[in-house]
C-alpha positions in Angstrom: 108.7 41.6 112.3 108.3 44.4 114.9 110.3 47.6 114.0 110.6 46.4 110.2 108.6 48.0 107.8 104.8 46.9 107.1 104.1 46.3 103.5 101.1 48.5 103.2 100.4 51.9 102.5 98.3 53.9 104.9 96.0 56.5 103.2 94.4 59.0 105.6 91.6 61.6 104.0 91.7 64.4 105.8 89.8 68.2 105.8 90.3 70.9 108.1 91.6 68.1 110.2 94.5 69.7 112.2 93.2 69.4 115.6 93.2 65.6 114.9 96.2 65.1 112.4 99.6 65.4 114.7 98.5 62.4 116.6 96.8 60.3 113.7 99.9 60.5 111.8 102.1 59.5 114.6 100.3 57.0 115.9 100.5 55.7 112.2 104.1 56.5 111.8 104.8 54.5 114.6 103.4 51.7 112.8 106.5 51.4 110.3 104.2 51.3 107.2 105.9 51.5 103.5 104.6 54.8 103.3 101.5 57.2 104.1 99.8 59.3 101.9 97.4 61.8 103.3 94.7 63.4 100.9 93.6 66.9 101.8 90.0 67.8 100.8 91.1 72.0 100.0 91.3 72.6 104.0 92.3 76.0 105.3 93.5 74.4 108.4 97.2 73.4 108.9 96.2 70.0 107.7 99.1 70.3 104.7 101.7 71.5 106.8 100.8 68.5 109.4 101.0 66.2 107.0 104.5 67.4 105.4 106.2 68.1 108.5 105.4 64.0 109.3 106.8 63.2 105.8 103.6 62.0 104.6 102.7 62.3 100.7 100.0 64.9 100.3 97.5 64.7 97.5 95.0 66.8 97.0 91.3 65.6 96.2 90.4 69.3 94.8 87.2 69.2 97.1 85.6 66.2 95.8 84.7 64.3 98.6 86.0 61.4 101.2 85.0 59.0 98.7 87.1 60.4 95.9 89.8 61.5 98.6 89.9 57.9 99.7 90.5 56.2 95.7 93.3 59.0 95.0 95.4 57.5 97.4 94.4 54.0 96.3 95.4 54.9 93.0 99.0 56.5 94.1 99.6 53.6 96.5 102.4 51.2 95.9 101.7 48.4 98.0 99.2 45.9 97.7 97.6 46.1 100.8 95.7 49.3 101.9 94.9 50.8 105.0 92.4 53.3 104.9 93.0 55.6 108.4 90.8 58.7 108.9 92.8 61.6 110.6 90.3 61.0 113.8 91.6 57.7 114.6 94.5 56.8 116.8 96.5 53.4 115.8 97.8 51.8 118.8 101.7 50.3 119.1 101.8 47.3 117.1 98.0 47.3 115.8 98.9 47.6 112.1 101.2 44.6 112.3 98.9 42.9 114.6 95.6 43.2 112.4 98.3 42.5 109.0 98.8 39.5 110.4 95.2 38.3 111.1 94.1 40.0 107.2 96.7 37.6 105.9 95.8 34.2 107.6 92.6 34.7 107.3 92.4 35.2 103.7 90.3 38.7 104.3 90.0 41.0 101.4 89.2 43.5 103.8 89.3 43.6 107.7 88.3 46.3 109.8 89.8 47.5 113.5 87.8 47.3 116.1 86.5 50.8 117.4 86.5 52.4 120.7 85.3 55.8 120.3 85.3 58.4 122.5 84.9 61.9 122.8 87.5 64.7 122.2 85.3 66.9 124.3 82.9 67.2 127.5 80.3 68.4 125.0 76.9 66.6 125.4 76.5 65.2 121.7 80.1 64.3 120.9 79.4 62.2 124.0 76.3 60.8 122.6 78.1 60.2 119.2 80.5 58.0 120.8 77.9 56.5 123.2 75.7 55.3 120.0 78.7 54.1 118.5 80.6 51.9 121.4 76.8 50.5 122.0 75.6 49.9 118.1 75.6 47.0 115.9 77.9 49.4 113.4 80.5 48.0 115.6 80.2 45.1 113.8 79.7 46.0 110.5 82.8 46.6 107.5 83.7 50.0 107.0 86.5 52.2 106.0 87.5 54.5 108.9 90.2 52.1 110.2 90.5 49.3 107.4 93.1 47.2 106.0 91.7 45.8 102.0 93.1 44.7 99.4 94.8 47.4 96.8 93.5 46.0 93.4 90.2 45.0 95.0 89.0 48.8 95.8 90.4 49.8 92.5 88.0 47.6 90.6 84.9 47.9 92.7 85.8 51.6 93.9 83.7 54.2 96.1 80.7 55.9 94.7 82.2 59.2 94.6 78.7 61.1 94.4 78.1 60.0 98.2 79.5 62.1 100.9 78.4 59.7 103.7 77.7 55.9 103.3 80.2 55.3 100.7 81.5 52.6 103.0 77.5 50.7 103.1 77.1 51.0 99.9 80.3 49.6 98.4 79.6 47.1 101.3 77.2 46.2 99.4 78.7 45.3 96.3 81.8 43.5 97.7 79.3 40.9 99.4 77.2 40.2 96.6 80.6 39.8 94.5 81.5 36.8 97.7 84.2 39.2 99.4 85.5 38.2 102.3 84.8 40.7 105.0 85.5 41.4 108.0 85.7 43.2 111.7 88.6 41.8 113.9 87.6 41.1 117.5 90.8 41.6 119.1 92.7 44.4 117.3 91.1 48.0 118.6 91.4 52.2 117.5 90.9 54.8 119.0 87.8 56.6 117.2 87.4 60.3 118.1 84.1 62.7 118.1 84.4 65.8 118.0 81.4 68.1 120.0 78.4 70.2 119.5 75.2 69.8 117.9 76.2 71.7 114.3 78.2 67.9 114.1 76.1 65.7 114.9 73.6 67.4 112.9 75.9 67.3 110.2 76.9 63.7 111.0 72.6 62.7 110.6 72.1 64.9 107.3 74.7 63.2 105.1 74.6 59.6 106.4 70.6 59.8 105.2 71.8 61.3 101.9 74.1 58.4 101.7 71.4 56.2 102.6 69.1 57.0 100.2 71.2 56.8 97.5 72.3 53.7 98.2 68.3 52.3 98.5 67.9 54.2 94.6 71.0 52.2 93.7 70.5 49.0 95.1 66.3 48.5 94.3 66.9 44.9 95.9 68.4 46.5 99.4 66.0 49.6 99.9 64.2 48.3 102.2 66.9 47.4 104.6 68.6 50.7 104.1 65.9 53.1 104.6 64.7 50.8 107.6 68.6 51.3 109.0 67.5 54.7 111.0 64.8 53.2 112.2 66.1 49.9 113.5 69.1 51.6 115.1 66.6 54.3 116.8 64.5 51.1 118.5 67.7 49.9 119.9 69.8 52.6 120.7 67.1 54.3 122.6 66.2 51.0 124.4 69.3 50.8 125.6 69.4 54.3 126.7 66.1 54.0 128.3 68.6 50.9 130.4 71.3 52.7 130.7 72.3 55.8 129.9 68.6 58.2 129.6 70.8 61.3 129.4 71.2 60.1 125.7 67.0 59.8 124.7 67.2 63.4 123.2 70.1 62.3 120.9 68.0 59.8 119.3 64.8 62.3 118.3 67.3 64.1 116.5 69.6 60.6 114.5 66.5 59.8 113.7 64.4 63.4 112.5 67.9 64.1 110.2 68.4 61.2 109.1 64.9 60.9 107.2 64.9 64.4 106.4 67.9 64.1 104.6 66.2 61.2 102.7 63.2 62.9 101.9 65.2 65.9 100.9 67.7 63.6 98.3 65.3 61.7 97.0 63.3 64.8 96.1 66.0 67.5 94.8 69.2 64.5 94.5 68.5 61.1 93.4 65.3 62.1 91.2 67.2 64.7 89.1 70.0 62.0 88.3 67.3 59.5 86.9 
Protein backbone atom coordinates (compact mmCIF):
# COMPACT_ATOMS: atom_id res chain seq x y z
CA UNK A 1 0.00 0.00 0.00
CA UNK A 2 3.02 2.40 0.30
CA UNK A 3 2.78 5.42 -2.07
CA UNK A 4 -1.19 4.85 -2.42
CA UNK A 5 -3.28 7.07 -0.78
CA UNK A 6 -4.31 6.47 3.07
CA UNK A 7 -7.99 6.62 3.71
CA UNK A 8 -7.96 9.14 6.47
CA UNK A 9 -8.12 12.62 6.73
CA UNK A 10 -5.50 14.40 8.72
CA UNK A 11 -6.79 17.47 10.73
CA UNK A 12 -4.05 19.71 12.16
CA UNK A 13 -5.22 22.83 14.66
CA UNK A 14 -2.99 25.29 14.33
CA UNK A 15 -2.44 29.22 15.83
CA UNK A 16 0.30 31.36 15.23
CA UNK A 17 1.99 28.15 14.31
CA UNK A 18 4.35 29.09 11.33
CA UNK A 19 7.61 28.37 12.82
CA UNK A 20 6.18 24.78 13.17
CA UNK A 21 3.72 24.33 10.16
CA UNK A 22 6.24 23.91 6.83
CA UNK A 23 7.53 20.74 8.38
CA UNK A 24 4.28 19.37 10.10
CA UNK A 25 2.49 19.54 6.85
CA UNK A 26 5.18 17.85 4.91
CA UNK A 27 5.95 15.43 7.05
CA UNK A 28 2.08 14.74 6.74
CA UNK A 29 1.96 15.23 3.06
CA UNK A 30 4.37 12.67 2.78
CA UNK A 31 2.12 10.41 4.32
CA UNK A 32 -0.36 10.20 1.17
CA UNK A 33 -3.47 10.88 3.24
CA UNK A 34 -7.05 11.47 1.42
CA UNK A 35 -6.72 14.87 2.36
CA UNK A 36 -5.54 17.48 5.23
CA UNK A 37 -7.42 20.09 6.64
CA UNK A 38 -5.70 22.52 8.76
CA UNK A 39 -7.85 24.80 11.20
CA UNK A 40 -6.40 28.13 12.00
CA UNK A 41 -7.44 29.63 15.40
CA UNK A 42 -7.39 33.76 13.87
CA UNK A 43 -3.31 33.66 13.85
CA UNK A 44 -1.43 36.66 12.60
CA UNK A 45 1.40 34.45 11.75
CA UNK A 46 1.77 32.97 8.12
CA UNK A 47 0.05 29.97 9.43
CA UNK A 48 -2.84 30.43 6.40
CA UNK A 49 -0.47 31.02 3.80
CA UNK A 50 1.55 27.71 5.05
CA UNK A 51 -1.19 25.87 5.01
CA UNK A 52 -2.41 26.90 1.34
CA UNK A 53 0.75 26.87 -0.25
CA UNK A 54 0.87 22.83 0.93
CA UNK A 55 -2.69 22.48 -0.53
CA UNK A 56 -4.20 21.81 2.72
CA UNK A 57 -7.99 22.93 3.31
CA UNK A 58 -8.05 25.80 5.80
CA UNK A 59 -10.91 26.38 8.13
CA UNK A 60 -11.14 28.79 10.40
CA UNK A 61 -12.30 28.11 14.11
CA UNK A 62 -12.99 32.02 14.60
CA UNK A 63 -10.92 31.91 17.85
CA UNK A 64 -12.71 29.35 19.75
CA UNK A 65 -10.38 27.17 20.98
CA UNK A 66 -8.23 23.70 20.03
CA UNK A 67 -11.15 21.91 21.13
CA UNK A 68 -13.61 23.46 18.83
CA UNK A 69 -10.69 23.81 16.20
CA UNK A 70 -10.15 20.05 16.43
CA UNK A 71 -14.39 19.03 15.79
CA UNK A 72 -14.51 21.63 12.73
CA UNK A 73 -12.32 19.56 10.89
CA UNK A 74 -14.07 16.39 12.20
CA UNK A 75 -17.13 17.69 10.92
CA UNK A 76 -15.59 18.75 7.22
CA UNK A 77 -13.80 15.38 7.13
CA UNK A 78 -14.62 12.87 4.51
CA UNK A 79 -13.06 9.87 5.63
CA UNK A 80 -13.92 7.67 8.26
CA UNK A 81 -10.87 7.56 9.97
CA UNK A 82 -9.34 10.70 11.61
CA UNK A 83 -6.06 11.69 12.47
CA UNK A 84 -5.80 14.43 14.67
CA UNK A 85 -1.95 16.03 14.05
CA UNK A 86 -0.96 19.24 15.98
CA UNK A 87 1.23 21.58 13.76
CA UNK A 88 4.21 20.71 16.44
CA UNK A 89 4.50 17.27 15.56
CA UNK A 90 6.57 15.63 12.86
CA UNK A 91 5.15 12.31 11.20
CA UNK A 92 7.80 10.04 10.18
CA UNK A 93 7.95 8.17 6.52
CA UNK A 94 5.49 5.50 6.62
CA UNK A 95 4.13 6.15 10.33
CA UNK A 96 0.57 6.99 9.12
CA UNK A 97 0.26 3.80 7.15
CA UNK A 98 2.16 1.95 9.77
CA UNK A 99 -0.02 3.00 12.94
CA UNK A 100 -3.42 2.53 10.13
CA UNK A 101 -2.54 -0.65 9.96
CA UNK A 102 -2.20 -1.57 13.76
CA UNK A 103 -5.74 0.82 14.45
CA UNK A 104 -7.37 -1.55 12.00
CA UNK A 105 -6.35 -5.07 13.35
CA UNK A 106 -6.61 -4.23 16.42
CA UNK A 107 -10.13 -3.06 16.42
CA UNK A 108 -8.99 0.44 18.23
CA UNK A 109 -11.42 3.22 18.09
CA UNK A 110 -8.67 5.37 18.77
CA UNK A 111 -4.81 4.82 18.87
CA UNK A 112 -2.27 7.24 19.73
CA UNK A 113 1.56 7.65 18.26
CA UNK A 114 4.09 7.16 20.40
CA UNK A 115 5.86 10.54 21.48
CA UNK A 116 9.40 11.56 21.42
CA UNK A 117 9.53 15.04 22.29
CA UNK A 118 12.23 17.28 22.16
CA UNK A 119 13.05 20.67 22.22
CA UNK A 120 13.01 23.24 19.32
CA UNK A 121 15.46 25.28 21.39
CA UNK A 122 18.54 25.33 23.97
CA UNK A 123 16.22 27.18 26.28
CA UNK A 124 16.13 25.66 29.86
CA UNK A 125 12.28 25.01 30.18
CA UNK A 126 11.50 23.89 26.70
CA UNK A 127 14.13 21.30 27.72
CA UNK A 128 12.37 20.50 30.85
CA UNK A 129 8.99 20.31 28.98
CA UNK A 130 10.31 17.67 26.86
CA UNK A 131 12.28 16.03 29.75
CA UNK A 132 8.88 15.62 31.88
CA UNK A 133 7.27 14.45 28.93
CA UNK A 134 9.83 11.57 27.40
CA UNK A 135 9.99 10.45 31.34
CA UNK A 136 6.05 10.73 32.38
CA UNK A 137 3.38 8.19 32.59
CA UNK A 138 1.37 10.76 29.89
CA UNK A 139 3.48 8.73 27.56
CA UNK A 140 1.18 6.22 28.08
CA UNK A 141 -1.96 7.73 28.31
CA UNK A 142 -4.67 8.47 25.05
CA UNK A 143 -4.56 11.76 23.74
CA UNK A 144 -5.09 13.84 20.77
CA UNK A 145 -1.81 15.50 19.68
CA UNK A 146 -0.84 12.58 17.27
CA UNK A 147 -4.09 10.36 17.09
CA UNK A 148 -5.70 8.17 14.63
CA UNK A 149 -9.96 7.70 15.97
CA UNK A 150 -12.67 6.91 14.56
CA UNK A 151 -14.68 9.77 12.52
CA UNK A 152 -18.33 9.10 13.75
CA UNK A 153 -17.05 8.26 17.23
CA UNK A 154 -15.59 11.92 18.02
CA UNK A 155 -18.69 13.37 16.37
CA UNK A 156 -21.03 11.75 18.91
CA UNK A 157 -18.94 11.97 22.02
CA UNK A 158 -17.17 15.38 20.84
CA UNK A 159 -14.56 17.71 22.82
CA UNK A 160 -15.74 19.95 25.54
CA UNK A 161 -15.28 23.03 23.72
CA UNK A 162 -15.19 25.31 26.96
CA UNK A 163 -11.67 23.67 27.87
CA UNK A 164 -8.66 25.16 26.39
CA UNK A 165 -6.37 22.42 27.90
CA UNK A 166 -7.43 18.81 28.94
CA UNK A 167 -9.98 18.42 26.40
CA UNK A 168 -8.10 15.20 25.48
CA UNK A 169 -8.52 13.74 29.64
CA UNK A 170 -11.59 14.69 29.83
CA UNK A 171 -13.19 13.23 26.76
CA UNK A 172 -10.81 10.39 27.84
CA UNK A 173 -12.99 10.02 30.20
CA UNK A 174 -16.07 9.57 28.67
CA UNK A 175 -14.89 7.14 25.79
CA UNK A 176 -13.76 4.66 28.66
CA UNK A 177 -16.74 4.60 30.67
CA UNK A 178 -18.70 4.27 27.23
CA UNK A 179 -16.06 0.65 26.82
CA UNK A 180 -13.94 2.43 23.91
CA UNK A 181 -11.15 0.81 22.90
CA UNK A 182 -8.09 2.90 23.46
CA UNK A 183 -5.05 3.06 22.92
CA UNK A 184 -1.10 4.11 22.68
CA UNK A 185 1.00 2.12 20.07
CA UNK A 186 4.31 0.92 21.36
CA UNK A 187 6.09 0.76 18.20
CA UNK A 188 4.87 3.59 15.88
CA UNK A 189 6.72 7.12 17.22
CA UNK A 190 6.44 11.34 16.41
CA UNK A 191 8.31 13.68 16.73
CA UNK A 192 6.75 16.13 19.60
CA UNK A 193 8.21 19.66 19.62
CA UNK A 194 8.56 22.35 22.72
CA UNK A 195 8.96 25.38 22.11
CA UNK A 196 11.28 27.60 24.97
CA UNK A 197 11.08 30.01 27.66
CA UNK A 198 9.28 30.25 30.81
CA UNK A 199 6.11 32.63 29.44
CA UNK A 200 5.32 28.75 27.80
CA UNK A 201 5.65 26.65 30.15
CA UNK A 202 3.91 28.94 32.42
CA UNK A 203 1.30 29.01 29.95
CA UNK A 204 1.45 25.25 29.34
CA UNK A 205 0.79 24.83 33.70
CA UNK A 206 -2.13 27.54 33.85
CA UNK A 207 -4.47 25.96 31.33
CA UNK A 208 -3.78 22.24 31.90
CA UNK A 209 -5.07 23.12 35.74
CA UNK A 210 -8.10 24.99 34.26
CA UNK A 211 -8.71 21.98 32.16
CA UNK A 212 -8.22 19.90 35.13
CA UNK A 213 -10.58 21.39 37.27
CA UNK A 214 -13.15 21.38 35.03
CA UNK A 215 -13.00 18.08 34.33
CA UNK A 216 -13.10 17.11 38.37
CA UNK A 217 -16.62 19.73 38.45
CA UNK A 218 -17.71 17.55 35.52
CA UNK A 219 -16.93 14.19 36.40
CA UNK A 220 -17.92 14.25 40.54
CA UNK A 221 -16.96 10.46 40.38
CA UNK A 222 -13.20 11.31 38.89
CA UNK A 223 -12.30 14.43 41.02
CA UNK A 224 -10.27 12.98 43.08
CA UNK A 225 -7.93 11.37 40.58
CA UNK A 226 -7.82 14.53 38.58
CA UNK A 227 -7.06 17.08 41.00
CA UNK A 228 -4.48 14.46 42.63
CA UNK A 229 -2.93 14.31 38.80
CA UNK A 230 -0.36 17.46 39.59
CA UNK A 231 0.47 16.04 42.53
CA UNK A 232 1.18 12.50 41.59
CA UNK A 233 3.20 13.52 38.57
CA UNK A 234 5.21 16.19 40.83
CA UNK A 235 6.23 12.95 43.31
CA UNK A 236 7.52 11.21 40.36
CA UNK A 237 8.83 13.47 38.03
CA UNK A 238 10.91 15.14 40.71
CA UNK A 239 12.12 11.73 42.00
CA UNK A 240 13.33 10.99 38.92
CA UNK A 241 15.08 14.24 38.53
CA UNK A 242 16.51 13.96 41.95
CA UNK A 243 18.12 10.34 39.91
CA UNK A 244 18.81 11.76 37.04
CA UNK A 245 18.58 14.83 35.75
CA UNK A 246 18.58 17.62 39.15
CA UNK A 247 19.01 20.43 36.69
CA UNK A 248 15.15 19.87 36.13
CA UNK A 249 13.92 20.23 40.33
CA UNK A 250 13.10 23.91 39.69
CA UNK A 251 10.71 22.95 36.83
CA UNK A 252 8.70 20.95 39.05
CA UNK A 253 8.02 23.94 41.95
CA UNK A 254 6.66 25.70 39.17
CA UNK A 255 4.12 22.43 37.16
CA UNK A 256 3.07 22.06 40.26
CA UNK A 257 2.51 26.01 41.88
CA UNK A 258 0.42 26.74 38.24
CA UNK A 259 -1.05 24.07 38.01
CA UNK A 260 -3.15 24.49 41.43
CA UNK A 261 -3.34 27.98 41.00
CA UNK A 262 -5.04 27.68 38.01
CA UNK A 263 -7.44 25.29 39.81
CA UNK A 264 -8.10 27.50 42.61
CA UNK A 265 -8.51 30.35 40.30
CA UNK A 266 -11.38 28.30 37.91
CA UNK A 267 -13.07 26.93 40.42
CA UNK A 268 -13.48 30.25 42.03
CA UNK A 269 -14.18 32.83 39.03
CA UNK A 270 -14.90 29.68 36.12
CA UNK A 271 -16.61 26.54 37.06
CA UNK A 272 -18.65 28.21 40.07
CA UNK A 273 -20.21 30.93 37.76
CA UNK A 274 -21.41 28.16 35.23
CA UNK A 275 -23.28 26.25 38.06
Amino acid sequence: MTGAELPVSVVVPARNAAHWLTDCLASIKAQHPAEVIVVDGCSTDATVDIAQAAGARVLSDGGRGVAAARMLGAQAARSEVLALIDADVLVPAGALETLLSEFTSGHYDGLQFALASHSDSDDYWGRALAWHHNHSRVREWFCVCATLMRRDLLLEFGFDEDLRSGEDIELRVRLKEAGARLGVSRTTTVAHRFSGGFDNARDQWVQDGAGLARTAAKHPSRAGWVVALPLLATVRGAGLSLAHAPRYLPYWAGFLGYNYQSMVSEWMHGTRART
